[in-house]
C-alpha positions as CSV (number, residue, x, y, z in Angstrom):
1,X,-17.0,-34.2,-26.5
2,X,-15.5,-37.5,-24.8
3,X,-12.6,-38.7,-25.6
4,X,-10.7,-42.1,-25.3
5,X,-10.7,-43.6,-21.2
6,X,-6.8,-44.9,-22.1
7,X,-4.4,-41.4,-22.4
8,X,-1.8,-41.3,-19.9
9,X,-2.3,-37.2,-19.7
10,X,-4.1,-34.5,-20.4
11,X,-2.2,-33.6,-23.3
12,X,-3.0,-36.8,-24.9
13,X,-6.2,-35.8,-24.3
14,X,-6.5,-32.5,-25.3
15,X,-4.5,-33.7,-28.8
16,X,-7.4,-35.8,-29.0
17,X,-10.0,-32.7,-29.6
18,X,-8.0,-31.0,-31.4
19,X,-8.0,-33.6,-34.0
20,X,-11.4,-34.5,-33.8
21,X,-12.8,-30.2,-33.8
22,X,-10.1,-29.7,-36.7
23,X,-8.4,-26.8,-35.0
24,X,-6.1,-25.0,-37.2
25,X,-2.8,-24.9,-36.3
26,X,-2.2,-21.7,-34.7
27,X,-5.1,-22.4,-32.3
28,X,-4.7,-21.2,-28.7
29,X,-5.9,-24.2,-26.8
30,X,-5.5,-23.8,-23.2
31,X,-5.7,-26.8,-20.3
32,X,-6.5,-25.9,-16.8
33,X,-5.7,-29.1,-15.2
34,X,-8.0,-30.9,-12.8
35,X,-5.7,-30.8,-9.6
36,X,-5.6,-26.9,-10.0
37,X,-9.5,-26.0,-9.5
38,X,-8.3,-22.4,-8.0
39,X,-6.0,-20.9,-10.9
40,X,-7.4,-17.0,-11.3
41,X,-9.0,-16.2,-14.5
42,X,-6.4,-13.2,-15.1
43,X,-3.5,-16.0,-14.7
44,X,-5.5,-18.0,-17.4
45,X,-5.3,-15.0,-19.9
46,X,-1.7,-14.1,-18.8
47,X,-0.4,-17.7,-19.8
48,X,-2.2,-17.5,-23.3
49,X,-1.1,-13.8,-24.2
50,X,2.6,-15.4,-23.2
51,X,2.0,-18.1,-26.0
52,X,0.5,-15.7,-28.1
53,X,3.3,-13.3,-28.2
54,X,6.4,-16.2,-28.3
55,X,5.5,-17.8,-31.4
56,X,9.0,-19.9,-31.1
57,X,6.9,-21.7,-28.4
58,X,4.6,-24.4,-28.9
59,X,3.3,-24.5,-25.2
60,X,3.2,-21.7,-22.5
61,X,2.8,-22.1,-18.3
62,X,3.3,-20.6,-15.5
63,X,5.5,-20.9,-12.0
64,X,6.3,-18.4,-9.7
65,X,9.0,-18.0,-7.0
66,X,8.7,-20.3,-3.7
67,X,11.4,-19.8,-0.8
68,X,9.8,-22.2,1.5
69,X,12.0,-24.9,1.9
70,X,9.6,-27.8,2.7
71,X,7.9,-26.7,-0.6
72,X,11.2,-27.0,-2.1
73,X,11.4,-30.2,-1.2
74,X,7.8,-32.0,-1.7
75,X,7.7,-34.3,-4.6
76,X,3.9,-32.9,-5.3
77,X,5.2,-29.7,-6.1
78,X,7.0,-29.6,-9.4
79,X,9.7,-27.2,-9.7
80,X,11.2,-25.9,-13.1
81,X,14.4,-24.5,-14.4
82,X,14.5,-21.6,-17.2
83,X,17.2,-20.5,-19.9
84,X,18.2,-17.1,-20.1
85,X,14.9,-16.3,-22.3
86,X,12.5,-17.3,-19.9
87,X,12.0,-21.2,-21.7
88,X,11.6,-24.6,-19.6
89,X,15.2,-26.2,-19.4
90,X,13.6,-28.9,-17.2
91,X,10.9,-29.5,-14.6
92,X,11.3,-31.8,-11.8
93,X,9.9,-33.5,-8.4
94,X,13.3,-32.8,-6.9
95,X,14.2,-29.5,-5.5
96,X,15.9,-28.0,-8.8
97,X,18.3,-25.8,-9.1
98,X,20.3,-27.2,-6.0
99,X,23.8,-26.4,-5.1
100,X,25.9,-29.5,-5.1
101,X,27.6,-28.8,-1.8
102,X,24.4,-27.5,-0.4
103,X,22.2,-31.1,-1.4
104,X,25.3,-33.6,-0.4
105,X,25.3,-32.4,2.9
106,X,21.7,-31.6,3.3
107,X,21.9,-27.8,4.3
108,X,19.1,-25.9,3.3
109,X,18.8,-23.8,0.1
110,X,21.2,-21.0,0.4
111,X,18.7,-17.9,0.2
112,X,20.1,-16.2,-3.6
113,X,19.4,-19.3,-5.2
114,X,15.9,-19.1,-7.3
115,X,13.6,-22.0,-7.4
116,X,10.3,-22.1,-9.6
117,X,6.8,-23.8,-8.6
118,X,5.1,-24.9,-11.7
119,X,1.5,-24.0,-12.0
120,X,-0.6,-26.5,-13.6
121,X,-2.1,-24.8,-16.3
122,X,-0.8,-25.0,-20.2
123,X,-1.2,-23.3,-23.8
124,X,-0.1,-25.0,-26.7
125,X,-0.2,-24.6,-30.5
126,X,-3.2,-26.4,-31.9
127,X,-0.3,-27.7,-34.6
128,X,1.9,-28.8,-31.1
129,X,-1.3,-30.9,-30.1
130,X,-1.9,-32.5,-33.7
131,X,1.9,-33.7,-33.8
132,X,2.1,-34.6,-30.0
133,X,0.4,-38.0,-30.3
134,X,2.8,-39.2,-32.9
135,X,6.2,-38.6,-30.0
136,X,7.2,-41.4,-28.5
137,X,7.0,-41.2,-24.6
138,X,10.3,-40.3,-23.1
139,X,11.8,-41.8,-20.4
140,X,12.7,-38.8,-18.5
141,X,8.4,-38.1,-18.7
142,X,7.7,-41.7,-17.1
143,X,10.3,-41.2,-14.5
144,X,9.2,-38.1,-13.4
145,X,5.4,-38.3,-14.4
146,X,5.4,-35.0,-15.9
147,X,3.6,-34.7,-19.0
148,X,5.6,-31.5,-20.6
149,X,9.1,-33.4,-20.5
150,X,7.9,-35.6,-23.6
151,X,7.6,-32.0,-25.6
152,X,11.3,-31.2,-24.1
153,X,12.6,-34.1,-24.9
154,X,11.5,-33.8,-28.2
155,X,13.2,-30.4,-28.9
156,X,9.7,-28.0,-28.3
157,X,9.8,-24.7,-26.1
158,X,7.9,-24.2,-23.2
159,X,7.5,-20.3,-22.7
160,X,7.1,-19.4,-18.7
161,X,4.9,-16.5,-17.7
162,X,6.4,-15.7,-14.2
163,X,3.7,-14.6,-12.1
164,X,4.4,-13.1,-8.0
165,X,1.1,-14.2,-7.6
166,X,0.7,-17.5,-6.5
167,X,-2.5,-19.4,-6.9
168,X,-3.3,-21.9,-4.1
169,X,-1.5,-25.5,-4.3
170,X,-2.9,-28.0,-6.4
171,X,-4.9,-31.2,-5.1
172,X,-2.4,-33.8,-4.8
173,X,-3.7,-35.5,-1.1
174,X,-6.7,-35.4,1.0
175,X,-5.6,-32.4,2.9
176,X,-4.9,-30.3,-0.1
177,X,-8.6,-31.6,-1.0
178,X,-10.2,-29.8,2.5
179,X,-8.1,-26.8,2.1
180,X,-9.5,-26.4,-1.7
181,X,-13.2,-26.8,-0.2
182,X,-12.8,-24.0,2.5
183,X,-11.0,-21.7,-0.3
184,X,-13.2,-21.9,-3.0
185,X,-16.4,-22.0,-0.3
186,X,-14.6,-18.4,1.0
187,X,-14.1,-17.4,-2.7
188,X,-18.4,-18.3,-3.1
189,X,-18.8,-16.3,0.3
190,X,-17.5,-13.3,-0.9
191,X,-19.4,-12.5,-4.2
């Protein structure tokens, strides 16, 4: 089905069909999104079984460790922060965590501190989805132009499924774009 040309995300999007198909509320619905052409089928599964068996979360994803420092710091790669139980604190542009002394005089990431890429691929709650169209944007989402902040602003859980297993980058520029091609032309090679 099509949906409306004017949603800001995906989510907005996906909430969209879910309204019009009627899905119950404890629906899996899961998003690969468009800039992430290469995520592994098993990855898909993993993220959904995560949803699936945290039902205090509304959406699930995935990030995985990165200790590349120019990754750390490239605003196309969004980074993430957990709690103790493995939920989304925050995701950000910015290299996050950071120590303080560390980031004011720009030394590099001392090597015990654990930073997250975000994978961009999400499960929610068919419920999440019918009540997400009705929260107000949040600032910190604009600013940041990350979709999931609006369901952390708004007091929802975002379970993490830590994979070591890290898909390619997403498309973000016109050389992520010819790496993509001569991946998924190797991946077409190979069958």
């Amino acid at each position: 089905c099509m949906t409306r040309a004017d949603h800001s995300s995906g989510t907005d999007r996906i909430a969209e069909v879910a309204a019009q198909q009627g899905w119950s509320n404890d629906t899996i619905v899961v998003n690969v999104q468009g800039d992430e052409p290469l995520i592994p089928p098993a990855l898909i599964r993993a993220v959904a079984q995560h949803l699936q068996d945290h039902p205090e979360c509304a959406i699930a994803t995935a990030c995985h460790p990165i200790h590349d420092e120019a990754l750390m710091r490239n605003p196309n790669v969004v980074k993430a922060a957990l709690d103790k139980n493995g939920n989304a604190l925050y995701f950000s542009r910015a290299p996050i965590p950071w120590p303080r002394d560390a980031y004011a005089q720009n030394r590099p990431l001392p090597q015990n501190v654990g930073v997250l890429r975000h994978i961009g691929l999400y499960a929610y709650r068919a419920g999440f989805l019918h009540a997400y169209g009705q929260l107000a944007p949040a600032a910190i989402e604009q600013t940041e132009s990350l979709e999931q902040l609006r369901a952390l602003y708004h007091g929802y859980k975002i379970g993490v499924a830590i994979t070591d297993h890290a898909p390619p980058s997403g498309v973000d520029t016109e050389q992520d774009l010819q790496v993509a091609r001569g991946l998924f032309i190797e991946q077409v090679n190979h069958r």
